[in-house]
N, C-alpha and C positions, 0 to 999 in steps of 0.2 A: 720594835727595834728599827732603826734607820742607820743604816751604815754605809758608809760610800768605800766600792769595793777598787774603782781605778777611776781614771781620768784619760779622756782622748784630747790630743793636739793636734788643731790642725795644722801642718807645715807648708811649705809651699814647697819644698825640695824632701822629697822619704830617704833617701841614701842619705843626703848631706845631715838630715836631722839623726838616724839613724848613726852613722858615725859622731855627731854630737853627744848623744846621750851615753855611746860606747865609753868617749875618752874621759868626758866631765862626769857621769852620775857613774861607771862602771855599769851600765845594763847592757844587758844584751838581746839579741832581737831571738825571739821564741818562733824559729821556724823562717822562712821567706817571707817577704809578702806578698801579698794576696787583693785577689780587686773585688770590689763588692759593686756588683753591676747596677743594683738597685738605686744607688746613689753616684754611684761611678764616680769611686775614688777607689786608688788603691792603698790597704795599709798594714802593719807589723803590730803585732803585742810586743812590747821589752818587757824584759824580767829583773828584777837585781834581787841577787839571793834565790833564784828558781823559781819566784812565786810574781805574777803577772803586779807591775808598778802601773802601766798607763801603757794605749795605746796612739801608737802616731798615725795620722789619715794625710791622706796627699790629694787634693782633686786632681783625675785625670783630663777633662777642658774645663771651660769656659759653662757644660753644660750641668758640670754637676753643682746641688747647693750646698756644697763645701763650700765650692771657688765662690758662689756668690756671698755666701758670709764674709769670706776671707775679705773679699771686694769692698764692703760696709766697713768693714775692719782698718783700710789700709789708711796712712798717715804717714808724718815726717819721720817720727820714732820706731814704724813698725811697714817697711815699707811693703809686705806682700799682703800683711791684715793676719799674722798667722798667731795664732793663742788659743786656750782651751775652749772645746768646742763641747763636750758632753763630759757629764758625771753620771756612773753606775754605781746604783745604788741599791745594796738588798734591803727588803723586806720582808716581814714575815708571812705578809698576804698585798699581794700587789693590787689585787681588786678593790678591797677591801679601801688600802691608799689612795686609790686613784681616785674613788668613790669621795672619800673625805678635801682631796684637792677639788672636787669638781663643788661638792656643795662648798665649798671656800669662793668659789667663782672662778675656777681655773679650766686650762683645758686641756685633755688629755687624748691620747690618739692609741688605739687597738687594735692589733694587726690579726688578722685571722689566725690561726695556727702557728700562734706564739705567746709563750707565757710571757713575755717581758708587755711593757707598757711605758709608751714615753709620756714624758710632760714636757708640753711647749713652753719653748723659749720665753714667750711673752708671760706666761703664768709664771718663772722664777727668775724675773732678773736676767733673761736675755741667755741663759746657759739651758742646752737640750738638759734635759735628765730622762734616764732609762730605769725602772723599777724590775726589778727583778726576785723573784723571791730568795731570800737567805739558806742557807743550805747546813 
């Protein structure tokens, strides 16, 4: 089973995107948000219908690589560089997956004391993905 359970955006403004998605999609943001120091961006789950749609990410400088995505990203059409940045995806055995991307030739990254397991950008066309096991 491969199922993609949400999607993260990266915005360059979390309030202004955050009131975006309120008036146009009806979601709502599931709680405050919150800063993930690790990456140092801060960001919001929305919900539409109570059940998590996508999450928006905001870098907080210049140091986190959000903003350096965002930076790769930016153009006359899109001027901060901001659009989707990750897709979570369950599986039934994340190891298991990750194992099968790698013998594919891909690259995947393990973080100590965590079930989840990403796959680099460059192994799917330029979008992170996070596996997670299906629940």
């Amino acid at each position: 089973m491969f199922k993609v359970k949400y999607h993260t955006v990266a915005v360059h403004d979390l309030e202004e995107a955050v009131e975006n998605h309120k008036a146009r999609f009806g979601m709502e943001p599931m709680g405050e948000p919150a800063h993930n120091s690790i990456g140092n961006f801060r960001f919001v789950a929305m919900a539409y219908n109570g059940e998590t749609a996508m999450h928006l990410i905001s870098p907080v400088d210049e140091n986190s690589p959000i903003y350096r995505l965002m930076q790769d990203r930016v153009n006359p059409l899109n001027p901060h560089g901001e659009g989707i940045y990750q897709l979570v995806c369950e599986v039934e055995d994340p190891e298991a997956f990750a194992q099968q991307i790698e013998a594919g030739g891909g690259r995947v990254t393990r973080v100590p004391n965590s079930e989840a397991i990403w796959v680099h950008p460059l192994s799917s066309n330029y979008v992170l993905m996070e596996l997670t096991k299906s629940a």
